[in-house]
MARBA-3410 file (N, C-alpha, C, O; in Angstrom, 1 decimal):
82
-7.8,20.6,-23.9,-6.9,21.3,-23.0,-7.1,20.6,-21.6,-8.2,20.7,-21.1 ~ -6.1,20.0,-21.2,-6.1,19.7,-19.6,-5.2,20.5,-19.1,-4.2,21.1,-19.5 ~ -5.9,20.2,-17.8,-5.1,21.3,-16.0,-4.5,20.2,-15.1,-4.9,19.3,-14.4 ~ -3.0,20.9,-15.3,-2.3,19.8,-13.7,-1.8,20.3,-13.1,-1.2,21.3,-13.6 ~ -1.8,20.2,-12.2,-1.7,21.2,-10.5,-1.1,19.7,-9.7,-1.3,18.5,-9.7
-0.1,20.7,-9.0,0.7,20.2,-8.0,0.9,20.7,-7.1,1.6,21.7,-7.1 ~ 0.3,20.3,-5.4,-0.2,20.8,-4.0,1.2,20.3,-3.9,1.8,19.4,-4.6 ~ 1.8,21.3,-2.6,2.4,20.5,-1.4,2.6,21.6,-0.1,2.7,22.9,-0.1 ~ 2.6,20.9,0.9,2.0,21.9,1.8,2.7,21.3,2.8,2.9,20.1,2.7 ~ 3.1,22.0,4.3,3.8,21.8,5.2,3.3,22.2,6.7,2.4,22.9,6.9
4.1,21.8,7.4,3.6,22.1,8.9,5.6,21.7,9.2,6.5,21.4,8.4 ~ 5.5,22.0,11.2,6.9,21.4,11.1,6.9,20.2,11.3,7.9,19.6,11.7 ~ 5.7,19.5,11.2,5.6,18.3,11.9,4.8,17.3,11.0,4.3,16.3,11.5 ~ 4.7,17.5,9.5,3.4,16.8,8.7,3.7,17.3,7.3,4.5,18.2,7.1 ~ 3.3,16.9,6.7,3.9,17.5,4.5,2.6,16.6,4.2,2.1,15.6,4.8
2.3,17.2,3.1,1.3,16.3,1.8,1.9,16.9,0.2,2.6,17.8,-0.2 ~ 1.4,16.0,-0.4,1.9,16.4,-2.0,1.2,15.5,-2.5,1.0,14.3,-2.3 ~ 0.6,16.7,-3.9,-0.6,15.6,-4.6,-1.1,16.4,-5.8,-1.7,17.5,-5.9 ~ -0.5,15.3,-6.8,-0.6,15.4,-8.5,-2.1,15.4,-8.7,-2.8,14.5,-8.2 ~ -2.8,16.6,-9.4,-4.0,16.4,-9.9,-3.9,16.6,-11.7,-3.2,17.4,-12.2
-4.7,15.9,-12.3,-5.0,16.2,-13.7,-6.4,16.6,-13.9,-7.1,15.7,-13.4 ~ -6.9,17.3,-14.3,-8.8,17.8,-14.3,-9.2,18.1,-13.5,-10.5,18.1,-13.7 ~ -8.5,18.5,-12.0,-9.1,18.1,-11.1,-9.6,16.9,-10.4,-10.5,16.9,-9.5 ~ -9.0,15.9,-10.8,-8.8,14.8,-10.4,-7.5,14.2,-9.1,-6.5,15.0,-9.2 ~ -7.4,13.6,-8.4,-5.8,13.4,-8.1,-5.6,12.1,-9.0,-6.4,11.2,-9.3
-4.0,12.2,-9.1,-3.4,11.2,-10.1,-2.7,10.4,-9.0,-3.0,9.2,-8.7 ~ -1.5,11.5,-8.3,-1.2,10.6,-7.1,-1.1,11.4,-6.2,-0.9,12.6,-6.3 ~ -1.4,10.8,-5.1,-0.5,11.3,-4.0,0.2,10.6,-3.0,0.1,9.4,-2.8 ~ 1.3,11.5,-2.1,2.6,11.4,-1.7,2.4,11.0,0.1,2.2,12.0,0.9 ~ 2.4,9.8,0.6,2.4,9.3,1.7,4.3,9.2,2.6,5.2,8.4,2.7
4.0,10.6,3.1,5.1,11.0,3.9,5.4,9.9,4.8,6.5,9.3,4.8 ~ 4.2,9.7,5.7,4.4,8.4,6.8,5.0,7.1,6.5,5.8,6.4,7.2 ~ 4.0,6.9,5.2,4.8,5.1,5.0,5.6,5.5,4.0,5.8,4.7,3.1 ~ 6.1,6.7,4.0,7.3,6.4,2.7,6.9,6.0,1.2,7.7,5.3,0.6 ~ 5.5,6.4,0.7,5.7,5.8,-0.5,4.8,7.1,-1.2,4.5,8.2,-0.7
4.3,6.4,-2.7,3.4,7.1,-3.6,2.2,6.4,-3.6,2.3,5.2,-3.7 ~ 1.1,7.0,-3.7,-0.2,6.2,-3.9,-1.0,6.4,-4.9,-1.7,7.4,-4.8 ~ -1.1,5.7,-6.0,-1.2,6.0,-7.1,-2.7,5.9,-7.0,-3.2,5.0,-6.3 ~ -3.7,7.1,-7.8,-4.9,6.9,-7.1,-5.8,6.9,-8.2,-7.0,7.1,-8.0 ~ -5.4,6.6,-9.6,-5.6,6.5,-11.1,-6.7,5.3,-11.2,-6.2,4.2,-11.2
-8.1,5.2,-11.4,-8.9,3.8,-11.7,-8.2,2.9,-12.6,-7.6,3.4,-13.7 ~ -8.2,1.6,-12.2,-7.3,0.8,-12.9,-7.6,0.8,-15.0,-6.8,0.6,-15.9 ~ -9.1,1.2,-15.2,-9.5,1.3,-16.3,-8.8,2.4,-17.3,-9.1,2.4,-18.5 ~ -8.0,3.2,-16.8,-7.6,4.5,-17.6,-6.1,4.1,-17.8,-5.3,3.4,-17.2 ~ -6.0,4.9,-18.9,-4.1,4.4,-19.2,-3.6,5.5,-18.2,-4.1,6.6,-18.2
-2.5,5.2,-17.3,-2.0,5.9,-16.0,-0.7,7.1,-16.7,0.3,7.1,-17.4 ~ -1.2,7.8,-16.1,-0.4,9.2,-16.5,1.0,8.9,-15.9,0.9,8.1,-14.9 ~ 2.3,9.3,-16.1,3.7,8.7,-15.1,3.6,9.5,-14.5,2.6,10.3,-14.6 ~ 4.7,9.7,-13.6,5.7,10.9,-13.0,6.8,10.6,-12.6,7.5,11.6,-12.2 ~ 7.5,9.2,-12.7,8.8,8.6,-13.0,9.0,8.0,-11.6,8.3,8.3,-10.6
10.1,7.2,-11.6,10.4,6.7,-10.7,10.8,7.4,-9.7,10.9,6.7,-8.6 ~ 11.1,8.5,-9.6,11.5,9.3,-8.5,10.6,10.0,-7.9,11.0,10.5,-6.9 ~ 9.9,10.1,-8.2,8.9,10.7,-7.5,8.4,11.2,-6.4,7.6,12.2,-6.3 ~ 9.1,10.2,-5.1,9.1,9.9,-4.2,9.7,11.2,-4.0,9.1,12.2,-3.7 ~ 11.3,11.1,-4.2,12.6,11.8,-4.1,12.4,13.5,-4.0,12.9,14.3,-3.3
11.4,13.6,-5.2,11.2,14.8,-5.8,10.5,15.9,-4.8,10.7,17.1,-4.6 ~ 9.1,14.5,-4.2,8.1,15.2,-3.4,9.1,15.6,-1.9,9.2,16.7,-1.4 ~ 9.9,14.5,-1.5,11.0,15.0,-0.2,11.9,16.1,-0.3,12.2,16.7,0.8 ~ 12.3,16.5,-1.6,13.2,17.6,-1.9,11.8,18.8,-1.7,12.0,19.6,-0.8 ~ 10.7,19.0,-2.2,9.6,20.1,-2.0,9.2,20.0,-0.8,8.7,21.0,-0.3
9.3,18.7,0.0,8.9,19.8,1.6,9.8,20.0,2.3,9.6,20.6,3.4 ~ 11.2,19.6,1.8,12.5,19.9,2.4,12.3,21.7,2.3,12.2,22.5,3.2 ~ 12.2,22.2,0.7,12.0,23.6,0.5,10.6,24.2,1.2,10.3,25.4,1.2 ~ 10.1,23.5,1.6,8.6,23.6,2.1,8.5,24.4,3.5,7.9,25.4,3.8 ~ 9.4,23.3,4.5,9.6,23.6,5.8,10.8,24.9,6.0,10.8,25.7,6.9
11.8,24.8,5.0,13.1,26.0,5.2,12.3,26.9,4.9,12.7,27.9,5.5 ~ 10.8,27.4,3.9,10.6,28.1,3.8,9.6,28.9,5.0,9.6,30.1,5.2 ~ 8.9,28.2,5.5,8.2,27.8,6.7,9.0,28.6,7.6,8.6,29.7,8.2 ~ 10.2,28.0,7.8,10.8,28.4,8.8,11.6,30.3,8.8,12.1,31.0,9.7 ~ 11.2,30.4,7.5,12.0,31.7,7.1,10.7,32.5,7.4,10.8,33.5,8.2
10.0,32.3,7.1,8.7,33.1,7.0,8.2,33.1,8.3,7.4,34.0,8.5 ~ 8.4,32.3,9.3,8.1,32.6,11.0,8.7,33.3,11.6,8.2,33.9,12.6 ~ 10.0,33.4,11.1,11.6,34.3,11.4,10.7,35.6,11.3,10.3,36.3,12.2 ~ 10.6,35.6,10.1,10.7,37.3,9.3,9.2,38.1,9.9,9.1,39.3,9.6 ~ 8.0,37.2,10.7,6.9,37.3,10.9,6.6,37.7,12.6,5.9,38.6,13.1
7.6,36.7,13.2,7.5,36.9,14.7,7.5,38.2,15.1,6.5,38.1,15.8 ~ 7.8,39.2,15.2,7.9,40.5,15.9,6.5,41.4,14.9,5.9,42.2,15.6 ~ 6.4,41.4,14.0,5.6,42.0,13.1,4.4,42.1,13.9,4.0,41.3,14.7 ~ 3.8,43.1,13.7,2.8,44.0,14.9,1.0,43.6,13.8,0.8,43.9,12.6 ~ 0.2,43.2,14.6,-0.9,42.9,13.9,-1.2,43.9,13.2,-1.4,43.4,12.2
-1.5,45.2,13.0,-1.9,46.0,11.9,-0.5,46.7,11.8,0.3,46.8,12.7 ~ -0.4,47.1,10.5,0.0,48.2,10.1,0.1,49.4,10.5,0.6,50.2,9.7
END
């Protein structure tokens, strides 16, 4: 049995995204230069995630930051205790 977990995480100003298998990372998602960094030892047969990948990870912090932004909305006036 293996475990794959998929991070992505936002600010309004910064995103990360990063495929793990075992606890391992497989890849991760370089927002700045625009690409994927595949982080697999060259000795192992490389797990995919297809060519879009890229695309996939920009559509999740697109939902990342709108959600970001909803949850600041609905948070701002909200009184520290209950």
């Amino acid at each position: 049995i293996h475990t794959d977990m998929q991070m992505i995480g936002c600010s309004e100003t910064e995103g990360a995204s990063d495929n793990s298998l075992d606890e391992e990372d497989v890849i991760v998602v370089d927002f700045i230069a625009e690409r994927v960094v595949d982080t697999q030892p060259s000795f192992v047969d490389h797990v995919s995630f297809g060519k879009d990948i890229f695309q996939v990870a920009m559509g999740n912090l697109i939902a990342c930051r709108r959600n970001l932004n909803i949850t600041q909305k609905a948070l701002k006036d909200q009184p520290l205790e209950s």
